[in-house]
N, C-alpha and C positions, 0 to 999 in steps of 0.2 A: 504494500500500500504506500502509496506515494504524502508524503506530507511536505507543501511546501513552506521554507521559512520565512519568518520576519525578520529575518537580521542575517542577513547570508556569511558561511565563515570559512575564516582563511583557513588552508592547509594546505602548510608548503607554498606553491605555486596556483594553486586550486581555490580557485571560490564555490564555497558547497550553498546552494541556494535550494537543496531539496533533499529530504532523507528517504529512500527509499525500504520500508519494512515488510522482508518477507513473513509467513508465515512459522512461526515457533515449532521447534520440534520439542519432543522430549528431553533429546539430550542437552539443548539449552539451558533448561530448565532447571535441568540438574547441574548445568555449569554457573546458572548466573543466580540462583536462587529463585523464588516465588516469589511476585512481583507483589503479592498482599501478602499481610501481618492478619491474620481472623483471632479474635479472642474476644470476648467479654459479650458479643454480638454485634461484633462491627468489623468490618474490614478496614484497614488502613495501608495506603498504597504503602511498596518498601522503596523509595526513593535509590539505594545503592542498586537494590534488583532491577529495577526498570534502567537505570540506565545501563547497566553492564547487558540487557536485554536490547536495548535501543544500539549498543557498538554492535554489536555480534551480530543484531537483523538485519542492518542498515549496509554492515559490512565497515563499520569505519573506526578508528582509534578511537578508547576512550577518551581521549584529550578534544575529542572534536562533541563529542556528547558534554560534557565539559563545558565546550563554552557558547554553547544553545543559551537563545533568551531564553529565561523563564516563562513568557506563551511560548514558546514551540516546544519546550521541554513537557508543558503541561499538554500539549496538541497530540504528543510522540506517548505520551504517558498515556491519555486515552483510548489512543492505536493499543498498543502494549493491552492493556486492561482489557479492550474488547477481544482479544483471542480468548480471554479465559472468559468471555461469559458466557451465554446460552447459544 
């Protein structure tokens, strides 16, 4: 899923103006952790899971997840969350 940014970012020689998130497997999952905390009866997103979620789908270093506005990090984070819903 394509999500375009508001704040386009350097790397390297590259200006990334868009992160492209495949779909999650398993083994992601198991490398980047579960992107919610559930307890008490609430979910609470895990901010370090999503983003080591968002390098790995996107395909890009964490230093570039990193330095996402905080809208596109929250845009990437919604992408992210809706794999695991219904």
């Amino acid at each position: 899923m394509k999500i375009p940014l508001t704040k386009p970012i350097k790397h390297g020689d590259e200006e990334i103006r868009e992160l492209d998130l495949r779909d999650p497997m398993a083994g992601d999952v198991m490398e980047c952790g579960y992107p919610l905390t559930i307890g008490d009866g609430e979910a609470t997103p895990n901010a370090d899971a999503v983003g080591k979620l968002i390098a790995r789908l996107a395909k890009v270093p964490p230093s570039v997840v990193k330095q996402l506005a905080v809208r596109d990090f929250q845009a990437c984070l919604g992408v992210v969350l809706g794999f695991f819903g219904e």
